[in-house]
N, C-alpha and C positions, 0 to 999 in steps of 0.2 A: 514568135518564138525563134524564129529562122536567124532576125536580126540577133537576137541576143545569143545564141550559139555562136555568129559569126566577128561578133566583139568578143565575146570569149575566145575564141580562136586567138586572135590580133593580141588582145589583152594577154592570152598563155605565151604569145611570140615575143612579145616583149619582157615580160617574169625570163624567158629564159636566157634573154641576152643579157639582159640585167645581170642573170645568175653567173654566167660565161664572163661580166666584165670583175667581178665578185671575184671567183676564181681568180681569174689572172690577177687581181691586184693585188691577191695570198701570196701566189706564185713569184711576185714580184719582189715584195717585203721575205716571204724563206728564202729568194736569192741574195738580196741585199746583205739577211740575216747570216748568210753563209758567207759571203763577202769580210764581213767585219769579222768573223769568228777566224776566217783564214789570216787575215792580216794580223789580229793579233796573238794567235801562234806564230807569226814568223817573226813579232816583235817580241813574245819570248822565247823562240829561239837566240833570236840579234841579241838578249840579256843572257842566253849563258855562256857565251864568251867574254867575260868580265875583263878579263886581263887584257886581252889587247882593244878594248876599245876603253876612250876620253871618257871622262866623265859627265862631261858637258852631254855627251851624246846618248851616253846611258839615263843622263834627266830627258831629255827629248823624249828619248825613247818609253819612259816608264809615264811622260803625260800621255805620252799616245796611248799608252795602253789605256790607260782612264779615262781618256777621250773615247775608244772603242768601248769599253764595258759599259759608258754612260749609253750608247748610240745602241749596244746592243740591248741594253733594258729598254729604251723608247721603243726600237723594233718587235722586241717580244710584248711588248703592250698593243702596239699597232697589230702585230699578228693575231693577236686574243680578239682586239674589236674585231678582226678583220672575220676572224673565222666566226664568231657570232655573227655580221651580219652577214655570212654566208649561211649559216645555219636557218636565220630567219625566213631570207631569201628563198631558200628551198623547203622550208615548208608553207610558206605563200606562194610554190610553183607547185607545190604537191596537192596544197588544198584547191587550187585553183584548176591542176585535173580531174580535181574527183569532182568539182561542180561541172567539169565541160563533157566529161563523163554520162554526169547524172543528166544534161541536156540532151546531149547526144539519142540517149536512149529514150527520153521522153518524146524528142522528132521523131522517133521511129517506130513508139508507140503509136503515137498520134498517125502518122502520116498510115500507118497498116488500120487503124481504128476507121479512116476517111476511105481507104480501098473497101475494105468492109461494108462499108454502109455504101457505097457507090455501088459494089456486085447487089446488095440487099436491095438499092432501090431499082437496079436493072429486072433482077428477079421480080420483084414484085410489077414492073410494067408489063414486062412479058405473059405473069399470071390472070392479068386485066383482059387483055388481048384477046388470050386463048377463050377466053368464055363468051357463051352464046348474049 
């Protein structure tokens, strides 16, 4: 029983790195996500000055933007997977303390169950003894 609380332990140590690399890689993509959303308000900013800028540059300028709206959709898809499998993640972290949990308390069951019966057989040698 000992063993398998102490793979549970290990086994919960790793659920939460897991969870923590999870995290960050959310973290990562809503940075990214804010990245492109910034650039392309400043590439609509650069289009409301019409007049003094080329033409040529105002096409540049309006692929980029369709270049970012594309990157912004793959990102907000990437951050949907991402946050499910964070979601999963932590309820495979959560189920896994309510079983380390429920060990926990069974060693401590047990191990007060063995005191018990060790004072019960001390008592009983010593009741042997005393008699004639």
């Amino acid at each position: 029983m000992r063993e398998r609380h102490k793979a549970l332990e290990r086994l919960l140590e790793v659920k939460s790195q897991l969870h923590k690399l999870e995290e960050a890689r959310l973290n990562d993509i809503q940075r990214r996500k804010q990245a492109v959303t910034e650039e392309r308000s400043a590439m609509f900013a650069f289009l409301g000055n019409v007049e003094t800028n080329d033409s040529l540059i105002l096409g540049l300028a309006c692929r980029q933007i369709a270049r970012g709206a594309k990157g912004e959709q793959e990102l907000d898809a990437a951050e949907q997977a991402q946050k499910q499998a964070l979601l999963k993640r932590g309820a495979q972290k959560l189920a896994l303390e309510k079983i380390l949990k429920e060990t926990k308390q069974a060693l401590e069951r047990d191990a007060e169950r063995k005191g018990l019966i060790e004072i019960g057989e001390r008592l009983a040698k010593s009741a042997r003894t005393s008699l004639p």
